[in-house]
VOKOLBA-164857 format. One record per residue: x, y, z of N, C-alpha, C in turn; residue in three letters. Coordinates in steps of 0.05 Angstrom, whole numbers, plus 5000, padded with zeros to 4 digits. Example, Ala and Ser with C-alpha at 12.3 -4.5 7.8 and 13.67 -1.06 7.14 Angstrom:
! residues 2
526448865156524649105156526449345156ALA525749555142527349795143525850015157SER
***
This chain:
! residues 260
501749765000500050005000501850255000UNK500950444985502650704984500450844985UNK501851025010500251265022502051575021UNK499851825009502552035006500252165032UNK502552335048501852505064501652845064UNK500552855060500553205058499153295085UNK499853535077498953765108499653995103UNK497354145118498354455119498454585091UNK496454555074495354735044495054975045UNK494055065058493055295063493255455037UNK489955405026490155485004488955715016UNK489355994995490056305003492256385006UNK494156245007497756275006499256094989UNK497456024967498555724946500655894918UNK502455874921502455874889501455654862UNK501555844837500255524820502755444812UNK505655594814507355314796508255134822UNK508055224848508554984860505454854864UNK503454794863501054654862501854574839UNK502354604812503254444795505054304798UNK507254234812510454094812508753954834UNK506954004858506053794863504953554858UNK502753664841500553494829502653304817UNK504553424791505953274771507453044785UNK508853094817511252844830508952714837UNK506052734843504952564868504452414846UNK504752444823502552244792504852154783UNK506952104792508651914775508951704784UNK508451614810507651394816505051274828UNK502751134819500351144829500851084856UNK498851154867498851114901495550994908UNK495050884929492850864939491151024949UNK492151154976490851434985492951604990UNK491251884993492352145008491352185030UNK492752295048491852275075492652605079UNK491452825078491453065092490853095113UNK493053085140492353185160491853535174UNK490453585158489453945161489654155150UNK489254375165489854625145489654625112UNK486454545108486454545079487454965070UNK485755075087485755345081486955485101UNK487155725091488656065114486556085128UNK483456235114482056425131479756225138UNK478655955125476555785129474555905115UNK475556055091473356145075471655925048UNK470155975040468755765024471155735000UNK471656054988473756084961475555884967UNK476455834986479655854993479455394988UNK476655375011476155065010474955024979UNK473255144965473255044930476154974926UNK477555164927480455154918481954864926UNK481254834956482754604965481754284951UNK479154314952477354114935478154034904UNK478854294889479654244858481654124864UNK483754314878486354044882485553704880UNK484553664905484153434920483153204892UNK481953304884480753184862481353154836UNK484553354827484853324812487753114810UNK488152974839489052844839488852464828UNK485952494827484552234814486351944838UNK485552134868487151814881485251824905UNK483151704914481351644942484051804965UNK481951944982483152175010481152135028UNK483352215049483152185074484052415095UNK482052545108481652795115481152895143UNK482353035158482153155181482453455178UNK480253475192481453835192483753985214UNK484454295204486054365225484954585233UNK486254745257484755045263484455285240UNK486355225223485555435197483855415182UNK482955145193479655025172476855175187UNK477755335219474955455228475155705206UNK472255685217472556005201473956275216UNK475256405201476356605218474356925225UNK473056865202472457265203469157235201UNK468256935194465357005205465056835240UNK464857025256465056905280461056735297UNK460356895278457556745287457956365272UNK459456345258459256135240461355895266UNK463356145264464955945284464255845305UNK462756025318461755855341458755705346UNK456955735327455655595318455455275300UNK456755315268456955075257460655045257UNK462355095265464855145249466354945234UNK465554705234465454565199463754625184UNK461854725186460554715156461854705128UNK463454885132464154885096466754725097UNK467554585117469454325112467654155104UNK465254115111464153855106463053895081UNK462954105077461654225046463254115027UNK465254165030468054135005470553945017UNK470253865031472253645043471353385049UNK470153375077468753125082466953145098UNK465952975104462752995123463052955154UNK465852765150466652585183468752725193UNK468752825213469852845228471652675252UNK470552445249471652125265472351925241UNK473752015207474051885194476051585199UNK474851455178475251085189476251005155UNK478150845157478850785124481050545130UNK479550255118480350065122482249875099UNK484049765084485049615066487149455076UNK485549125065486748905065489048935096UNK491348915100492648975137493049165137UNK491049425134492949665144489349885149UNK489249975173486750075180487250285194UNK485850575190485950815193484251035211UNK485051135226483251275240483351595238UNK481151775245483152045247481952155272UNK482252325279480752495302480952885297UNK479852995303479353265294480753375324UNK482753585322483853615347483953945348UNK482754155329482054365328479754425346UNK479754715351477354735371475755075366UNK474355015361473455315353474255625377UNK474355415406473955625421475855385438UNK478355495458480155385479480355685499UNK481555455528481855555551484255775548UNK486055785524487955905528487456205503UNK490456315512489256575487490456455458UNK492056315457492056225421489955955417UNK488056035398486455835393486955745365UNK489455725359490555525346491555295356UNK492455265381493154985391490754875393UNK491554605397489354435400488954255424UNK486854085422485953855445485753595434UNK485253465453484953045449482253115465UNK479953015465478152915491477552655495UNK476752515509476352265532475052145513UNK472952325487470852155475471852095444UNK473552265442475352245413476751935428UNK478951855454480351735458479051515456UNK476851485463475351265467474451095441UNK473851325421472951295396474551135386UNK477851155389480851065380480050835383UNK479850755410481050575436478450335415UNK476450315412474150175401474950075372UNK476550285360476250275334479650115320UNK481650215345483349985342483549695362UNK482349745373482749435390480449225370UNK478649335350477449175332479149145313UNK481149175299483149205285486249005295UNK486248835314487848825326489248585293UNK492948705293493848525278493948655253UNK493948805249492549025225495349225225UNK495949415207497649565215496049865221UNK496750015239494150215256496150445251UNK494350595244495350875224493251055244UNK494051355254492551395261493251875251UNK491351915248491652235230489752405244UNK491852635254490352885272492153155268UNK491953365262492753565261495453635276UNK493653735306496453785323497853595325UNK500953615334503053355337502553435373UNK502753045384502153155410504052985423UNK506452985408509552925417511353005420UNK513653045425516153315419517753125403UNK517853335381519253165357522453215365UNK524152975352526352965357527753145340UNK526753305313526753475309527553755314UNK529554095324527854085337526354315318UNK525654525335523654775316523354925343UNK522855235332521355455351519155535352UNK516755275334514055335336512555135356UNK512655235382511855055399506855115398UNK507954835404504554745400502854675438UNK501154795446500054545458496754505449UNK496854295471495454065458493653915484UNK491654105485489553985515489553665512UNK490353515534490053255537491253075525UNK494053275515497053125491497852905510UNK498452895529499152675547497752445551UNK495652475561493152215563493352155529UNK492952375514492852195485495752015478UNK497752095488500551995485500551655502UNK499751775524499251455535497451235517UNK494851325512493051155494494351055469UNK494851195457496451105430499050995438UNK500550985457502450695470500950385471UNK498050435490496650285495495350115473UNK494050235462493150155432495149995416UNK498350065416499649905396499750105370UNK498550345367499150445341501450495331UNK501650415309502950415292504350685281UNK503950775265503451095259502251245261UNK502851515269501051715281501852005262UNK499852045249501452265218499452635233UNK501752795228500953005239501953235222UNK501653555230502953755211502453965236UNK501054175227500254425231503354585246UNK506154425252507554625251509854635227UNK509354555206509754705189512954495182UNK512754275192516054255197515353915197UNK517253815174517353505178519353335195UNK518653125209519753025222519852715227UNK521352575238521652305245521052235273UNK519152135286520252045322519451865327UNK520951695339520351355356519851425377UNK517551225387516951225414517250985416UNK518050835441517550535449516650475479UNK515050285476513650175501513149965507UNK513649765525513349465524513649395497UNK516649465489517149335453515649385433UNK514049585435512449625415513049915412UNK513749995379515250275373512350385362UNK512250675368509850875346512550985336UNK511951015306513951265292511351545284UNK512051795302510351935295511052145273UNK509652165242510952305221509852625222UNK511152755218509652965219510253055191UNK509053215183509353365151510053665146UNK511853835127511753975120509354155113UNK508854465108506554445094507854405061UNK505554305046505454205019505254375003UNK505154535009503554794987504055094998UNK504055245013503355435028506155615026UNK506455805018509256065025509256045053UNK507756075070508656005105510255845107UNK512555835112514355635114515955695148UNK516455535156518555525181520455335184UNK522655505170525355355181525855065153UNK523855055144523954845124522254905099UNK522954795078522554795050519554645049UNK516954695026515554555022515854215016UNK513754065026515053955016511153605025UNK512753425031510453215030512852925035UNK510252745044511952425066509952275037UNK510952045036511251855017510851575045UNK509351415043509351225063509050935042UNK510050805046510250455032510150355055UNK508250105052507349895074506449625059UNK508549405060508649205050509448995072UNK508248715071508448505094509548605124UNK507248845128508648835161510749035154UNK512849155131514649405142513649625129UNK513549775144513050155136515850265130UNK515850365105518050585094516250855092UNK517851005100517351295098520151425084UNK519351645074520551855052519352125057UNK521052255068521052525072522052685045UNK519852805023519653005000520453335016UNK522753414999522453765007522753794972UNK521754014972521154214942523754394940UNK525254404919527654454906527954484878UNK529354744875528554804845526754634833UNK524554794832522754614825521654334820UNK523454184839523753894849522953744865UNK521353574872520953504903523453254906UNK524853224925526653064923527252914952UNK527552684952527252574981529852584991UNK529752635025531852765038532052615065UNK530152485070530652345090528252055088UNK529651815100528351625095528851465119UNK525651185122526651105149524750805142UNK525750595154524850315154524350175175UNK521650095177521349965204519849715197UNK520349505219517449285213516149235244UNK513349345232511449355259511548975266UNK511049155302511248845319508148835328UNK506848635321504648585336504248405361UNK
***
């Protein structure tokens, strides 16, 4: 199975010749799915999600979708705190607890944006008890499977490092659960910065990927760019893509074989 990862579009800050050098590397080799973990858009405007949708689709490959805090709306605030997916679900997807299963390898996501938090940046995010639970149901039916799991905020400290620090209401209890669970991979973005990290626990490793953004002039500290995942009998390869003269070119790579 080949899975490409993107994150962090934010379309409203796209150019088209890099949305083109994208489209063109992701189609030279077919893949199965895409897995966007967030930030389709800047402002969470409808323009901005059409935009993210033509993309998505003009890829001709089945996706897999979580939103991020740039997906609320920003500037209509009655919307935000009333429906604040609507126009994700309009032009992205409907689920919010998305589920996506093939032959040994089964997928979860969880929505970890919040229209409204305890703190003053309401761009960080949260885990809650009923999202964990949702996990906890949906991989222990899965057991033996390889368990993929896609949410916005990263709610690890990447070995990485970076100066865009995140938090993440209930990053810990979610850190424990996904030990517990056995997951496998755990794919993230929203800071802007790709990365590699092992965790291990009673012999059982999570590698948590995080992603570049794919598309977006916001950049921090790193080049555009997108993860490439291969999963064949039990080992996961990953490929870390950064964008270079008009290139995407892999720069970092990593091989594991999940233990069940």
């Amino acid at each position: 199975m080949r899975i490409i990862h993107l994150s962090d579009l934010h379309f409203g800050t796209v150019t088209d010749a890099l949305q083109r050098d994208l489209i063109a590397h992701i189609r030279q080799e077919p893949a199965d799915l895409v897995i966007v973990s967030g930030d389709f858009t800047q402002t969470g405007s409808a323009e901005e999600f059409k935009k993210a949708h033509e993309f998505l689709t003009s890829l001709d490959i089945p996706y897999f979708c979580v939103p991020g805090n740039h997906d609320i709306p920003r500037y209509k605030w009655w919307h935000r705190i009333t429906d604040p997916y609507r126009v994700y679900k309009k032009y992205i997807a409907q689920s919010l607890f998305p589920m996506w299963e093939k032959e040994n390898v089964c997928i979860a996501g969880i929505n970890t944006a919040r229209p409204i938090l305890p703190h003053w940046n309401w761009a960080n995010g949260a885990v809650s008890m009923t999202q964990l639970y949702y996990l906890e149901n949906y991989f222990w039916a899965h057991t033996g499977k390889v368990k993929i799991c896609v949410m916005h905020h990263p709610i690890h400290i990447s070995e990485n490092s970076h100066s865009f620090k995140t938090v993440v209401f209930g990053s810990g209890r979610a850190m424990q659960a996904i030990k517990d669970m056995k997951v496998d991979l755990v794919l993230t973005g929203h800071v802007h910065h790709a990365s590699i990290t092992q965790v291990e626990e009673d012999g059982h490793k999570t590698i948590f990927l995080s992603a570049s953004t794919a598309l977006s002039t916001r950049l921090r500290m790193q080049k555009n760019g997108y993860n490439i995942i291969n999963i064949h009998d039990g080992v996961i390869n990953i490929d870390i893509c950064a964008y270079e003269n008009g290139v995407f070119k892999c720069i970092k790579s990593l091989s594991q074989v999940t233990q069940k």
